[in-house]
N, C-alpha and C positions, 0 to 999 in steps of 0.2 A: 403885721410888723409895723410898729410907727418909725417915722423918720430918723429919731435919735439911734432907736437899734441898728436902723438902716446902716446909719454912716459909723457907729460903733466898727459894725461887719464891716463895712470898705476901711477904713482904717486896720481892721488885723488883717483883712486879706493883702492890703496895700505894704504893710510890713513882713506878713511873714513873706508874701509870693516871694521874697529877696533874701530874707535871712534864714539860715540855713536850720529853720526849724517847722517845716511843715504847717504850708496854708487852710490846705484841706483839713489836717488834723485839729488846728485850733479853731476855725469856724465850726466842726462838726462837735468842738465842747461846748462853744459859745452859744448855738445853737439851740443846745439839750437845755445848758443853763436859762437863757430866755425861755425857753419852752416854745421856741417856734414851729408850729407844725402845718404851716401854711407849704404851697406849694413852692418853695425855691428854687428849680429848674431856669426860669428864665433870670431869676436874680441873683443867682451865678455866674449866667450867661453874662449879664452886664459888669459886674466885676472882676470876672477875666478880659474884658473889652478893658476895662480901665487900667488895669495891670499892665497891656499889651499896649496900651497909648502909652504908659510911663517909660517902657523897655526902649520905645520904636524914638522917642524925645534923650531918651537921658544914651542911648547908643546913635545917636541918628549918621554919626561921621561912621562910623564902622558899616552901619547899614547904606549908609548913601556908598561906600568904597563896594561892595557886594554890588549893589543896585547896579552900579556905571562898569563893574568888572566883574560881570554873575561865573564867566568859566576862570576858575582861579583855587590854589589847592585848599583854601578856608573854607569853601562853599561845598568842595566833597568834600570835607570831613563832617563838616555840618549835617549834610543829605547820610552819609553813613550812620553818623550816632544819629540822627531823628528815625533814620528807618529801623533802626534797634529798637529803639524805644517805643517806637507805635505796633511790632512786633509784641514787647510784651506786656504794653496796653493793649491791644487785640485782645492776648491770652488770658490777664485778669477777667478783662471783661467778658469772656465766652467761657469760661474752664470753668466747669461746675463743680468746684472742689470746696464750697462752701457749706453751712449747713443746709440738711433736705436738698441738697441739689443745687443750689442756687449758684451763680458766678460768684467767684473770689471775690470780686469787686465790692459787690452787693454786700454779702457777708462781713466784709471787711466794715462799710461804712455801719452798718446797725450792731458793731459789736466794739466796746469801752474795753474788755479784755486785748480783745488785736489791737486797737486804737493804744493803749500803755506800752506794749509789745513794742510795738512800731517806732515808739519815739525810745526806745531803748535801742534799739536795731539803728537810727539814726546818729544817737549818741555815740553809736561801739564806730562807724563809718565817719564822722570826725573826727574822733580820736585818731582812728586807724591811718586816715590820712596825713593827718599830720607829722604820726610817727615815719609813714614812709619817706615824710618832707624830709624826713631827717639822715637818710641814708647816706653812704660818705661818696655819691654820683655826682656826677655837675649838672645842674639845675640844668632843662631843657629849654629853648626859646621856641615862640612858633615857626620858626622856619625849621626847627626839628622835628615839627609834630608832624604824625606817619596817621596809617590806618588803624595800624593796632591800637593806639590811643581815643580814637574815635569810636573804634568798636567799644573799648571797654568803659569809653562816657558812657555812650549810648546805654549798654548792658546797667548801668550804676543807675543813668536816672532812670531806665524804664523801671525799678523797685520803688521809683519816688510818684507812679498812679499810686500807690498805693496810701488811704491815709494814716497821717502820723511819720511815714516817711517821704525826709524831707526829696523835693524834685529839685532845688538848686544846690540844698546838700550832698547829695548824692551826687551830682555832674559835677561840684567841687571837688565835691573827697576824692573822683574817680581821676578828675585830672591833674589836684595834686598828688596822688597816690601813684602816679606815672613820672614824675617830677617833671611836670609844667614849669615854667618861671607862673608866681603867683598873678602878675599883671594879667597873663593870657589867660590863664585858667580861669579868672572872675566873669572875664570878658567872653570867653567860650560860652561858657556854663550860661551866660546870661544871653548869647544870639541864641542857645537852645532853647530858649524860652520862647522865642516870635512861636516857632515852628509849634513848640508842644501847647503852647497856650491858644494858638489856630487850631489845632487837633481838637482841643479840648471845648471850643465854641461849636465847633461844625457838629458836633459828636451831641452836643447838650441839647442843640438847634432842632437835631435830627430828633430826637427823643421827646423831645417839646413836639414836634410836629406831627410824631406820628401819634401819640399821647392825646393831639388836638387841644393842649395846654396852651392858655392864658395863665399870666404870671396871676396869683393869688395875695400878691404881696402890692400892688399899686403900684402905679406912674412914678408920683414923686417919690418915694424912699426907694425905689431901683435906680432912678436917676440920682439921687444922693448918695446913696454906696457906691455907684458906679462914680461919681465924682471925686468922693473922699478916697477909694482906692484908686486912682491913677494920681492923685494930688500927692499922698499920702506915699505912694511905691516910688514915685520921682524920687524922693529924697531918701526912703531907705536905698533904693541901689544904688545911690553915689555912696551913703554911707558903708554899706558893705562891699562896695570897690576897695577904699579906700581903708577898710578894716583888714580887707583880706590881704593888701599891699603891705601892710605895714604891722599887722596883729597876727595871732595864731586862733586859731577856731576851738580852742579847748575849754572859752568860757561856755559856747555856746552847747557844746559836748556835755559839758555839767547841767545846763538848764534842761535841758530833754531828756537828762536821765532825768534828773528829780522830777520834771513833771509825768514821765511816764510808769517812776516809782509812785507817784502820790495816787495818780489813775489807776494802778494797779491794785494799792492800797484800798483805794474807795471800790471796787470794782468787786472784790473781794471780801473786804473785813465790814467799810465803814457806813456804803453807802448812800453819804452826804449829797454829792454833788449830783449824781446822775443816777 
């Protein structure tokens, strides 16, 4: 991988990890399309590290309020929906319900049909939340949020291991599909990211380790992906704070159909891309 592609990949993981269109799903095109087939394990690792520098900078008063006040009722709901969700990342990743045996997970990532699938199933879960934005309820504040609402985050992102669907989209759509006030829900949705993007390094770390993997990709373009996505994610998650305050998520809902129509397309008929 040279440096340019490097920081290519930190820049889309650095936007999508935020906007509600699947991180994993668009590296795993961009991927195919470069034709990278070096080992990535650890240059993942580093640009979830850099994603996770952006969350912990661009939330840092929400996280320092937690740090100085950890027993407080934001912190169980947070522990609630992360334990949902590494529940069914657990079951992705162990359930052999793939082809020949294999974990869902696995399946999932080497197959462009599930991959189109996916970002169609993301598309139907922003729409879907929005419409429920719209119910004639009075918008909920965080000091109404309960456990049921946690559970059914939880429940929403754990469908976003999966790639192509989105993991901020989903904890979005789940907790405005609960009527969250939109402020809290961006702000939720995105302290669930510390947790699931630490899942997600320990997990990659561990597999790297037992693997006996050295990254295949080099020093400098790990550190430059890993650069250009936390530079790169700063500024998208203010931008989709500040989209979700004030915008509705139905363009985004359009983008992820068509691309997992066009995927579907190539996957089937035209086979261009992949």
């Amino acid at each position: 991988m040279s440096i340019a592609q490097a920081i290519v990949l930190g820049v889309l993981q650095g936007i999508t990890e935020f906007l509600p269109v699947s991180s994993s799903g668009h590296l795993a095109i961009l991927q195919k399309v470069f034709g990278i087939e070096e080992d990535a394990l650890l240059f993942d690792v580093a640009l979830h590290g850099g994603t996770l520098l952006a969350i912990l900078v661009a939330l840092r008063a929400d996280v320092w309020k937690l740090l100085r006040r950890p027993v407080q009722k934001l912190t169980g709901l947070l522990l609630l929906s992360t334990l949902v969700t590494a529940l069914f990342a657990l079951f992705f990743k162990k359930a052999p319900l793939g082809p020949a045996g294999r974990p869902l997970l696995d399946g999932a990532f080497a197959s462009t049909a599930f991959l189109g699938a996916a970002f169609l199933i993301t598309s139907l879960a922003l729409l879907a939340s929005e419409l429920l934005q719209k119910r004639p309820h009075p918008v909920r504040t965080e000091a109404d949020a309960a456990p049921l609402d946690a559970l059914i985050v939880g429940i929403c992102q754990g469908f976003g291991v999966l790639p192509g669907i989105s993991r901020s989209g989903s904890a979005l759509a789940g907790a405005l599909g609960r009527k969250l006030d939109r402020n809290f829900a961006a702000r939720y949705s995105f302290l669930l990211a510390i947790p699931a993007i630490l899942g997600a390094l320990i997990l990659e770390l561990k597999d790297a380790s037992h693997a006996g993997a050295a990254s295949g990709i080099g020093l400098i373009p790990t550190l430059a992906g890993a650069a250009s996505a936390a530079i790169v994610g700063f500024f998208a998650m203010n931008l989709m704070l500040n989209l979700v305050r004030t915008k509705r998520l139905y363009g985004f809902s359009i983008y992820t159909a068509l691309l997992g129509l066009l995927i579907l397309f190539d996957t089937f008929v035209s086979n261009i891309f992949f």
